[in-house]
C-alpha positions as CSV (number, residue, x, y, z in Angstrom):
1,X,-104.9,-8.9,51.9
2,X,-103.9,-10.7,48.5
3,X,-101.8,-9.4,45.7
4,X,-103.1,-8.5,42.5
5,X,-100.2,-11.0,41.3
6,X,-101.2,-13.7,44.0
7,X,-105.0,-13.1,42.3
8,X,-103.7,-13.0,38.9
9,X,-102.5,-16.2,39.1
10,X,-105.1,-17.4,41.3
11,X,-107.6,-16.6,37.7
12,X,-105.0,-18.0,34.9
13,X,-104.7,-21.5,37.0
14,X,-108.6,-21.4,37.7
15,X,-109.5,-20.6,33.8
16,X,-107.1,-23.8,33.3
17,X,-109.3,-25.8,35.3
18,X,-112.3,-24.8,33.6
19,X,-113.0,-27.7,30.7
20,X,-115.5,-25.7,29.5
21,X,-112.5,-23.0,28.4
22,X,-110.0,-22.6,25.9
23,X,-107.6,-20.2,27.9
24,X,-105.0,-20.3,25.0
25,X,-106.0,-16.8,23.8
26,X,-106.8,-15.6,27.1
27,X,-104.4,-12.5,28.6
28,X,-105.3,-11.8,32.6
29,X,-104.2,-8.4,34.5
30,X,-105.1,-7.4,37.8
31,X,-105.7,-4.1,39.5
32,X,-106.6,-3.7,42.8
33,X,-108.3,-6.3,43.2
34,X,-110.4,-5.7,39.7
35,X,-109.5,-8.6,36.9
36,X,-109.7,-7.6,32.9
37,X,-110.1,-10.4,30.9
38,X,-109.0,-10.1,27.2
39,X,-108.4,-11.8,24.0
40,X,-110.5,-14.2,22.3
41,X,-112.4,-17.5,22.4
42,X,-114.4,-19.7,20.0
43,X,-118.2,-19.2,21.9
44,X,-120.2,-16.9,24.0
45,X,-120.5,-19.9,26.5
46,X,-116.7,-19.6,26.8
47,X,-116.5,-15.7,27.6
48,X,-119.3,-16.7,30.1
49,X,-117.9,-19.4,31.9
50,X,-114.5,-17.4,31.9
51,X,-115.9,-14.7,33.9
52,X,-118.2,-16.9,36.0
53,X,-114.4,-18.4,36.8
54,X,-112.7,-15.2,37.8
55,X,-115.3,-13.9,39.7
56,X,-115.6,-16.8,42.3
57,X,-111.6,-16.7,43.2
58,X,-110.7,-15.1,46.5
59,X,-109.9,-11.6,46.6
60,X,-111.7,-10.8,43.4
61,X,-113.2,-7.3,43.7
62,X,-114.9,-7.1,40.2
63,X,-114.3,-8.4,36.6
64,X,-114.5,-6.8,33.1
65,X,-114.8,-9.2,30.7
66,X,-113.7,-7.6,27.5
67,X,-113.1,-11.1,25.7
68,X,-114.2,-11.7,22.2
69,X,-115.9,-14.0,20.5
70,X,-114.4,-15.0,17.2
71,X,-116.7,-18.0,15.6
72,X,-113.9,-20.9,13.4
73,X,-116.1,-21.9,10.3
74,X,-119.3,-21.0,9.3
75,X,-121.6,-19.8,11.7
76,X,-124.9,-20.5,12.0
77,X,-127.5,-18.1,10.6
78,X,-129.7,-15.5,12.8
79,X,-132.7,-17.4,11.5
80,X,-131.2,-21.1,12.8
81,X,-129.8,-19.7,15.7
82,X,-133.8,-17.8,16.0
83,X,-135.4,-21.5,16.0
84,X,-132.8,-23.0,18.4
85,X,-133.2,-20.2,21.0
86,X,-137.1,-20.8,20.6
87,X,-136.4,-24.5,20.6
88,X,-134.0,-24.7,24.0
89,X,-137.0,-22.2,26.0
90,X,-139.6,-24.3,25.1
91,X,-137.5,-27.6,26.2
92,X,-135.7,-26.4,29.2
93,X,-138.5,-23.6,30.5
94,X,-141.6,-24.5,29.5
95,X,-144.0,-22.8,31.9
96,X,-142.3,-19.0,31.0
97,X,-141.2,-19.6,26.9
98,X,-144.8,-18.2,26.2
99,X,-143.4,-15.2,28.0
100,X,-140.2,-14.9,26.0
101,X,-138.9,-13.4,23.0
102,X,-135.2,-13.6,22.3
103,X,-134.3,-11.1,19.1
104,X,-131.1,-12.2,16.9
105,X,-129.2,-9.6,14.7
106,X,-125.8,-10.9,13.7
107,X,-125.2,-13.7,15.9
108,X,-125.9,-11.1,18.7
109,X,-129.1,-12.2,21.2
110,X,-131.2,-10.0,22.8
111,X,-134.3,-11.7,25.7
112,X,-137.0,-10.0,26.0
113,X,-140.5,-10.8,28.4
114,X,-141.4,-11.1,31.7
115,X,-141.1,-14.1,34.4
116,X,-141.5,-14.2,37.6
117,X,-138.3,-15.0,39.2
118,X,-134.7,-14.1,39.1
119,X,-133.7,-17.5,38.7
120,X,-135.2,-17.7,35.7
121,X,-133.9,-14.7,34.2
122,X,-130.3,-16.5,34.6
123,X,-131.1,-19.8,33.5
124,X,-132.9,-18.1,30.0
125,X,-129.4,-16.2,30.0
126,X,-126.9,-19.2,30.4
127,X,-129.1,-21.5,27.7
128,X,-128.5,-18.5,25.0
129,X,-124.8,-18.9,25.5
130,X,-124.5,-22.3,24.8
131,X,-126.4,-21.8,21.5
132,X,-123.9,-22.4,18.6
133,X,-123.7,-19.3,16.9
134,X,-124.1,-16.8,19.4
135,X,-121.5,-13.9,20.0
136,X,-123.3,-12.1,22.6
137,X,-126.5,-12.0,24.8
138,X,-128.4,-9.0,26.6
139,X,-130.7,-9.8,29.0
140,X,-133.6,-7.6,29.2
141,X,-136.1,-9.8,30.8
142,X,-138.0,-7.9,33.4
143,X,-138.8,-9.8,36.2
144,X,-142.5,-9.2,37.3
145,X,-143.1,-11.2,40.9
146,X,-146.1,-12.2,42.7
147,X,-147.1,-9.3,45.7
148,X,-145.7,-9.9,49.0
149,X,-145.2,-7.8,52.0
150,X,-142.0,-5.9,52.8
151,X,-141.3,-7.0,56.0
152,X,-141.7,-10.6,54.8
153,X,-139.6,-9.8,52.3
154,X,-136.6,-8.3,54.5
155,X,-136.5,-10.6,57.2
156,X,-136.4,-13.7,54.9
157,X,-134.0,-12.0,53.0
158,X,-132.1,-11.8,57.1
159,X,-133.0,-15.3,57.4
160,X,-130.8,-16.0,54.2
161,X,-128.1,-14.3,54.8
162,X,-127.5,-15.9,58.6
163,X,-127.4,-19.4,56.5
164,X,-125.2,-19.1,54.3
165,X,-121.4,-19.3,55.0
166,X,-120.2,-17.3,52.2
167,X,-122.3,-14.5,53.8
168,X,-121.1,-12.1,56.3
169,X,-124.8,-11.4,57.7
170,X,-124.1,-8.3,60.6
171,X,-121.6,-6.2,57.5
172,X,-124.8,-6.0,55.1
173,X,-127.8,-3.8,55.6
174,X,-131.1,-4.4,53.9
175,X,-133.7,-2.2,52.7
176,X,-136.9,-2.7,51.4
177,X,-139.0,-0.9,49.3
178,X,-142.2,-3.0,48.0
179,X,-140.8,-5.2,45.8
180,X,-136.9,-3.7,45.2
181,X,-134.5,-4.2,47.9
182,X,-131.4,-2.1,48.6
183,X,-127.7,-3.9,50.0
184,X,-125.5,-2.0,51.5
185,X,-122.3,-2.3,53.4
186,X,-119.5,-4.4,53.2
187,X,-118.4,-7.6,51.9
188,X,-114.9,-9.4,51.4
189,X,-114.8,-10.3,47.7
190,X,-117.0,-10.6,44.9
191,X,-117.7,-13.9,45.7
192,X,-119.3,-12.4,48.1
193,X,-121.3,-10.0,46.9
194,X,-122.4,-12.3,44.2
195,X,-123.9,-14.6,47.2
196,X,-125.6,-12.2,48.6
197,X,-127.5,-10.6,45.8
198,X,-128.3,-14.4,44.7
199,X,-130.1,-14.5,48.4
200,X,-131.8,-11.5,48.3
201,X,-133.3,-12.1,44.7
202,X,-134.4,-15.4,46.4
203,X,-136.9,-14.1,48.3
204,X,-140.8,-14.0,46.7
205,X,-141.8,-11.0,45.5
206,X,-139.0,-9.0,44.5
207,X,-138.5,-7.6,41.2
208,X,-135.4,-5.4,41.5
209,X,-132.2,-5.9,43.4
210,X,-129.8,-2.6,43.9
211,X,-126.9,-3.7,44.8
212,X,-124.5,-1.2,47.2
213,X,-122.3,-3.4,48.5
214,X,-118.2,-2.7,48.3
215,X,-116.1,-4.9,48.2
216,X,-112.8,-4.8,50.9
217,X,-110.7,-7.7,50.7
């Protein structure tokens, strides 16, 4: 079992590595196996990518990212950073932008709509961080699948998990209800975890993902 020292350190080299971070103003503390990430950074993609970083490192049980987003110069409007949100959709999603409709109020984003997959959710997610301007973003797409039945959906979901490496398949028990799916069990880090509800939001049809799993490094 690692150290929260052996995983701090672990994070602080890994947010070096990062280009896509400035970890100048970045402070790391570890307990238990849980990282808090403080300070401040120049963009919401930042804060993103800095969590996305901790949360891959081995022996990670969970991160809180309470970074903050301080914006050098003059940001950008609500009603600029309103067009380019509509703009980057339309380029980068263009069958579900119809079905979109990010909200701005101070820099601060807020999705709202309906697609059909999880994927999707994300990738409308990570574009609204990269948008200059933006401070924060909630995601409250819903995610509205096509029907499918439950015992296709579980034993794809089975089929998954025996694929992947990262996946400890026998430690996680699945359940499905229609379209939501229940995890539970075990995993060894959040890495982990984060791999397997990827997988099981994978599978067609499922709208809702409730995550059980513990981690135990």
């Amino acid at each position: 079992m690692r150290t929260d020292e052996e995983i701090r350190r672990d994070v602080v080299a890994e947010l070096k590595w990062v280009p896509e971070v400035n970890e100048t103003d970045i402070a790391v503390n570890v307990y238990g196996g849980v990282v808090t990430l403080t300070g401040f950074v120049g963009s919401s993609f930042q804060k993103y990518r800095a969590e996305r970083a901790a949360r891959r490192l081995r022996g990670v049980a969970a991160v809180a990212n309470d970074i903050q987003v301080r914006w050098v110069g003059t940001r950008p409007t609500d009603p600029e950073i309103a067009r380019a949100t509509v703009a980057v959709l339309q380029t980068e999603m263009p069958s579900a932008a119809s079905q979109l409709r990010p909200m701005i109020h101070e820099g601060r984003v807020t999705l709202l709509g309906e697609v059909e997959w999880q994927y999707q959710r994300e990738l409308a997610e990570r574009l609204m961080h990269a948008i200059p301007g933006v401070v924060s973003v909630r995601n409250s797409i819903r995610i509205r699948p096509k029907a499918v039945p439950e015992r296709n959906i579980k034993e794809q979901i089975e089929a998954a998990f025996r694929r992947l490496a990262t996946v400890d398949a026998e430690r996680i028990a699945i359940e499905a209800k229609g379209p939501e799916v229940t995890l539970r069990g075990e995993v060894r880090s959040c890495a982990e975890r984060d791999a397997a509800v990827t997988a099981a939001w994978s599978a067609p049809g499922v709208s809702e993902v409730n995550n059980q799993l513990i981690v135990r490094p």
